[in-house]
C-alpha positions in Angstrom: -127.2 66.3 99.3 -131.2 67.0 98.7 -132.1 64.4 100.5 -130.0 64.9 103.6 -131.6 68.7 103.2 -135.0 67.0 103.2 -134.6 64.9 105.8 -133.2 67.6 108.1 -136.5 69.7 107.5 -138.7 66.2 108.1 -137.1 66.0 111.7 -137.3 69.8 112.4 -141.0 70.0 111.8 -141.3 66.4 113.8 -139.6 68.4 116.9 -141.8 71.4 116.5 -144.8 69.1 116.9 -144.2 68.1 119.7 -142.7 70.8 121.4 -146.5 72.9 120.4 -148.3 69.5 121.8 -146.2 69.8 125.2 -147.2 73.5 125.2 -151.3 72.7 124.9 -151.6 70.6 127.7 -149.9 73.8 130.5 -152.5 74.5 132.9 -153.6 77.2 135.2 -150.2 77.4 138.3 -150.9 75.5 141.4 -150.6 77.9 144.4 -147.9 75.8 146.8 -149.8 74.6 150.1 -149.9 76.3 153.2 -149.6 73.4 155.2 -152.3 74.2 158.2 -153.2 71.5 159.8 -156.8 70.8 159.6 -158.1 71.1 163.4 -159.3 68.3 165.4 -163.1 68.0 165.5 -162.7 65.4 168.8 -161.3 66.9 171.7 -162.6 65.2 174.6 -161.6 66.9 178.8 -162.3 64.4 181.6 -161.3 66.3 185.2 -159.6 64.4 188.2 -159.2 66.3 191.1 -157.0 69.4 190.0 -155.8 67.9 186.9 -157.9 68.5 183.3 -157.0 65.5 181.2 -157.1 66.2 177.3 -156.9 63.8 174.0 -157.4 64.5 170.7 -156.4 63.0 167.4 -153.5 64.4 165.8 -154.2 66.2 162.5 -153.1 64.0 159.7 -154.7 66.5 156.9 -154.1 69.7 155.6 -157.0 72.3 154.6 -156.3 71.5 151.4 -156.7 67.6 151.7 -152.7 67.2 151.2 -150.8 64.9 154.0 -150.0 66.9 157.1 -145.4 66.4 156.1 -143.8 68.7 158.9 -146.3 69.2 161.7 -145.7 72.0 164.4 -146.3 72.5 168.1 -150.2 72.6 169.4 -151.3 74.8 171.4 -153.9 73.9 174.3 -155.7 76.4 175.1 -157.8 77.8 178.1 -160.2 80.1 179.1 -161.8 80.8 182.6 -164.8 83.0 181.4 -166.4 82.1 178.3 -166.0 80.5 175.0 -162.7 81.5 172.8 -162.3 83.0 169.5 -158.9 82.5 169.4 -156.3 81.4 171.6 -154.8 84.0 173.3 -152.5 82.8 176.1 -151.9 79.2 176.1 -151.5 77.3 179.0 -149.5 74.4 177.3 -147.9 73.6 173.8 -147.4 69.8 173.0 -144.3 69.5 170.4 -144.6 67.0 167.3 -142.0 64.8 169.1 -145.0 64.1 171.9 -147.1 62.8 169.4 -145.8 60.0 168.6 -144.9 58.6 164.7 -145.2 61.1 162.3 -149.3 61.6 160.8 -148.1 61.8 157.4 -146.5 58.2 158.0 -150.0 56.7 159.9 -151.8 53.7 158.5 -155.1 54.9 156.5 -157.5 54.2 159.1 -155.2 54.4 162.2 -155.9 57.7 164.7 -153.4 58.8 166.9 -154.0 60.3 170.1 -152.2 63.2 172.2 -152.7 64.0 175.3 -151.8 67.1 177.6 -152.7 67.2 181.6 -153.5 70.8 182.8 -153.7 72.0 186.2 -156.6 74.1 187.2 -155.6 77.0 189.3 -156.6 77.1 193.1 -157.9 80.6 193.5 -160.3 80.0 190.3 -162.3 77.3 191.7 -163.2 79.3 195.0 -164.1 82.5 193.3 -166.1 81.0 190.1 -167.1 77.5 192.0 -170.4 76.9 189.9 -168.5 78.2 186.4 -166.9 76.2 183.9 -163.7 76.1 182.1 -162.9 75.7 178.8 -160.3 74.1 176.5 -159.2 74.2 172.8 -156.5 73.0 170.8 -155.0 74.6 167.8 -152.8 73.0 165.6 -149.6 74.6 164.0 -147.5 74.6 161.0 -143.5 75.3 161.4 -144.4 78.9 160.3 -146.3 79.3 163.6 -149.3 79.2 161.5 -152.7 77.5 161.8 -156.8 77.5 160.6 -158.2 77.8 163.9 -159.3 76.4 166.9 -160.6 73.1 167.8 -163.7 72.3 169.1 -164.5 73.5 172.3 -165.3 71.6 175.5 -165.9 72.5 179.2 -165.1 71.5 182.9 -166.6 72.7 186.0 -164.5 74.7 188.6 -166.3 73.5 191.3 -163.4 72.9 193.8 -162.6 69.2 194.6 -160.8 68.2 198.3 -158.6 65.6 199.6 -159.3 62.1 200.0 -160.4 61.1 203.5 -157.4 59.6 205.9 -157.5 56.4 207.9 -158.6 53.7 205.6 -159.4 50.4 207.1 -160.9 47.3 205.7 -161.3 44.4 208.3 -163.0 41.0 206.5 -165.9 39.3 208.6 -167.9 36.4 208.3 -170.0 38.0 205.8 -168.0 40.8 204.0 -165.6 42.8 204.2 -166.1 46.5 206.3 -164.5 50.0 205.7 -164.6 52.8 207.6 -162.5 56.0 207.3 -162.8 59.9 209.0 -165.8 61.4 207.7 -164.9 65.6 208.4 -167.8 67.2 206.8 -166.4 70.2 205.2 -167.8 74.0 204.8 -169.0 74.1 200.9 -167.8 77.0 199.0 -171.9 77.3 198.0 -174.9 76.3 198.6 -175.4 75.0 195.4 -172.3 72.4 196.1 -172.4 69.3 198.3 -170.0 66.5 199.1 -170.1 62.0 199.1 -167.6 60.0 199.4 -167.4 57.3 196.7 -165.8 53.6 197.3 -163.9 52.3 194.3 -162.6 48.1 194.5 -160.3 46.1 192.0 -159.4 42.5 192.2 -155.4 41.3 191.7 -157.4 39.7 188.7 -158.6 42.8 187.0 -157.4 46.1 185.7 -160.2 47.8 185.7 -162.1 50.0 189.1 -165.6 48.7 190.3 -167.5 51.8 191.2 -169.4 50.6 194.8 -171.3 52.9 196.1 -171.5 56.4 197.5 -171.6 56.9 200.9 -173.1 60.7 202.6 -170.9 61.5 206.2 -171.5 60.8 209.0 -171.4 57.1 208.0 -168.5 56.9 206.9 -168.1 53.1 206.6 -169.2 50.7 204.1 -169.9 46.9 203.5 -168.9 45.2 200.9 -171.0 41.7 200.9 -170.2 41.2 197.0 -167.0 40.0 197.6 -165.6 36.6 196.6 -163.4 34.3 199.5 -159.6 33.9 198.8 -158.8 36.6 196.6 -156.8 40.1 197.1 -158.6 43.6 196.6 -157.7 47.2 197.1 -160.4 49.7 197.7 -160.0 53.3 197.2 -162.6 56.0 198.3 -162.4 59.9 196.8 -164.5 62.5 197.7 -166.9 63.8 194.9 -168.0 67.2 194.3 -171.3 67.7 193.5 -172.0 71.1 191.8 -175.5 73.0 190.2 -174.0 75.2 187.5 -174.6 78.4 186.0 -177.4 78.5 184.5 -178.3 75.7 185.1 -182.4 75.4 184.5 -183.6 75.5 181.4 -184.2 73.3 178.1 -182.6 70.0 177.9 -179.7 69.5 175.6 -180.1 67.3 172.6 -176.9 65.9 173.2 -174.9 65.4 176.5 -171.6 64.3 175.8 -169.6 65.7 178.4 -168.2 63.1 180.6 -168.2 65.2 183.8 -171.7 66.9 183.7 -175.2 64.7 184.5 -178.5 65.8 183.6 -181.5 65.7 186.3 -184.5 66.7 185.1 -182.7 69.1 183.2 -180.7 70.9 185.7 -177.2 70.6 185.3 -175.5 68.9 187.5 -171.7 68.3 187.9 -169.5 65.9 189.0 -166.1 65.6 190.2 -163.8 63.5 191.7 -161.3 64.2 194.0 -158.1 62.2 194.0 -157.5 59.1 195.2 -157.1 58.3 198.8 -154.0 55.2 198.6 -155.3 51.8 197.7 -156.0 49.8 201.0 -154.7 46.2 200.4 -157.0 43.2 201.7 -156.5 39.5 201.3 -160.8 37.7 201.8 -159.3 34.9 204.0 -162.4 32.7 205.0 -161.7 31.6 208.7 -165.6 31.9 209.2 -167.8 28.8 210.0 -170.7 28.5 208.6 -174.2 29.1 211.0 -174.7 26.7 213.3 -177.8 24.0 212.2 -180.9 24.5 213.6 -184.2 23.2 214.5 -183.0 19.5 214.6 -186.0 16.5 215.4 -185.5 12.9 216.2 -188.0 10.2 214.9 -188.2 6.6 214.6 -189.8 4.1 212.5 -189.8 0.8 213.0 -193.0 -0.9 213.0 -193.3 -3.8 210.2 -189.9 -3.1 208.7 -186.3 -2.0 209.6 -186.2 0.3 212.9 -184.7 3.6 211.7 -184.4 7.4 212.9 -185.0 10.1 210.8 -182.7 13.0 211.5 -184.5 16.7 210.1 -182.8 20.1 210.7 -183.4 24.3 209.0 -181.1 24.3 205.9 -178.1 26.2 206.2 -177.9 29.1 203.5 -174.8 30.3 203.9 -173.5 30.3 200.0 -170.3 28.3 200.8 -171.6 25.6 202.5 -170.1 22.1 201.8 -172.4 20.1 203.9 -173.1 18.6 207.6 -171.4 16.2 209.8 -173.4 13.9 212.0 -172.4 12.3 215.7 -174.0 10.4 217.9 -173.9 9.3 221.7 -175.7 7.1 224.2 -176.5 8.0 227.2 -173.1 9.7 229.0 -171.1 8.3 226.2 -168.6 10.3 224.2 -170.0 11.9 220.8 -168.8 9.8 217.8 -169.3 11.1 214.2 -171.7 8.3 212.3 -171.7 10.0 208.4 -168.4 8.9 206.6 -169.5 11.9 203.9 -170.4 15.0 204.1 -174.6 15.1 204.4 -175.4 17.3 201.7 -179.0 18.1 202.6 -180.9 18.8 206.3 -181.6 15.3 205.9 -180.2 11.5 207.7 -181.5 8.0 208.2 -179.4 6.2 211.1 -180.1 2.7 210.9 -177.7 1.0 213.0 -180.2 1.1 215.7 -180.3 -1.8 219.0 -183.3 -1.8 221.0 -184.1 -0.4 224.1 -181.2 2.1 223.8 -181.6 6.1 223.5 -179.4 7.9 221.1 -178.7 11.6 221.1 -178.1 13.6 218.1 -175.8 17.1 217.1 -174.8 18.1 214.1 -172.4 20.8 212.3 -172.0 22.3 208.8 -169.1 22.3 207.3 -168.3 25.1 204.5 -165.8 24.4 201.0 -162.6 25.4 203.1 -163.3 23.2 205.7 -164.4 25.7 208.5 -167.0 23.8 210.7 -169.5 25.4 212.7 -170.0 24.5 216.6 -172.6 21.9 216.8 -176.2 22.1 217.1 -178.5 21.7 220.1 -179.2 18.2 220.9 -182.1 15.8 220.1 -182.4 12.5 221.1 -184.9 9.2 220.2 -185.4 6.3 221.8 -185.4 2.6 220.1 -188.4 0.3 221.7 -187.3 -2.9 222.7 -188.8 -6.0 220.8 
């Protein structure tokens, strides 16, 4: 009986141990987390015509370093006059759903990116034409809650105008030509001007080669870079050229946005237009190359073989294949005397008979087989023994 007494005590004090130890190691309560979304730090605007296109990473971080669980709308924000404090009236909310997989749920190095296209209106562009616009985006919890804006970047106003109408492109022997209407239009300041700027991509590439930019009246352009036998579309848009506010004064350290250039510090903007529709053109080479010129007749023949040397101007025409010879006497039919091509100004006929005159022409012939009209004549005559 004592010893079941004592060994009841034993395991009473053994449990009070360790229920005081459990006690000693309570700290100071956790607060639970707000869950605001840290904001981005990345928003980037790139401005096409009327549209404002906007990316930023989505918010995969709290403020207080925990994983972003049950993300809320964003709010894109705008603002016609100057920089924001807050966002007052938004002009777009992008839901979690647009965002793609859940940030919580994201790789440890992967970023994802949302995007939101805003319209500019039309009747801020004519009345503030050398202003700016600028975005934010703020992030929010379910609660409608967040810490703030993001960073803040600009677009000019300057107002942008239709692409130019009746697009040709018509492939010559050298190129390939466009021309359009060229209608000069009244800027909305003197401080904005107007070019028209010729995009081209091959069937083989994805990507738009920027070709030049072209002032009206011209209105036409030629395009000698292209390759034979291949398919392009060209595009032209009309850029607006814009000084802005303010525009003189230090230069920035750092010019990051994608629609403003710097010109010995003076602000300049840039803005396309939209797109006039892509103008199809297949680079079919039907063209012959130059016809040879400058041909000479000599012959040799003293103490060896009799021969005539045949000289002409090289061709330079960058697809040539080579030169065809022929050959006639006297009122005879031409015959063609090379059974290859001739690949340089050069040929030595040496089936020669004496006494006879031979007269010479010759062609050049390019890699698709297009052969030019044949040169002016020379002629030789072989002494008889």
């Amino acid at each position: 009986m004592n010893a079941s007494r004592q060994f009841a005590g034993t395991f009473l004090l053994f449990v009070v141990a360790i229920v005081m130890s459990g006690c000693a190691s309570i700290g100071a309560p956790v607060p639970p987390s707000l869950e605001l979304p840290k904001p981005p730090t990345d928003l980037r605007a790139i401005r096409k015509g009327n549209k404002v296109y906007l990316s930023w990473s989505v918010p995969t971080k709290t403020t207080d370093h925990q994983n972003v669980r049950r993300p809320g709308p964003t709010r894109v924000c705008r603002s016609l006059s100057a920089m924001m404090s807050q966002c007052d009236v938004p002009v777009g909310n992008v839901e979690p759903s647009k965002l793609g997989t859940q940030p919580g749920h994201a790789g440890a190095n992967e970023k994802l990116r949302a995007e939101f296209v805003d319209t500019l209106p039309a009747d801020s562009q004519q009345q503030n034409a050398t202003g700016m616009a600028t975005y934010a985006v703020e992030p929010l919890n379910l609660d409608a809650r967040s810490a703030g804006l993001s960073n803040q970047v600009q677009v000019p106003l300057a107002p942008t105008l239709p692409p130019p109408g009746n697009i040709k492109a018509q492939v010559l022997y050298d190129g390939v030509v466009l021309t359009w209407d060229c209608q000069q239009p009244q800027a909305a300041s003197s401080n904005i001007r107007y070019t028209y700027r010729v995009y081209r991509r091959s069937a083989d590439s994805s990507a738009d080669a920027k070709l030049a930019d072209v002032e009206c009246p011209d209105s036409r352009y030629e395009d000698h870079t292209i390759e034979w036998q291949k398919s392009y579309e060209y595009r032209v848009t009309i850029v607006t050229s814009a000084k802005l506010e303010n525009g003189v004064g230090p230069c920035p350290r750092n010019a990051s946005d994608d629609n403003v250039l710097l010109s010995n510090c003076i602000h300049i903007a840039e803005i396309e237009g939209d797109d006039s529709p892509p103008t199809k053109v297949f680079t079919n080479d039907i063209f012959p190359p130059a016809v040879p010129t400058g041909l000479q007749a000599v012959f040799s023949g003293p103490g060896q073989p009799a021969f005539i040397d045949l000289v002409w101007a090289p061709d330079t025409d960058a697809d040539l294949a080579g030169y065809n010879i022929f050959r006639r006497e006297d009122n005879g039919p031409a015959q063609k005397i090379n059974s290859e091509l001739v690949k340089s100004p050069a040929y030595r006929d040496t089936n020669l008979s004496p006494g006879t005159t031979y007269f010479y022409v010759v062609s050049a012939i390019d890699l698709r087989g297009n052969e030019s009209a044949r040169s002016e004549e020379a002629s030789e005559t072989v002494p008889r023994n």
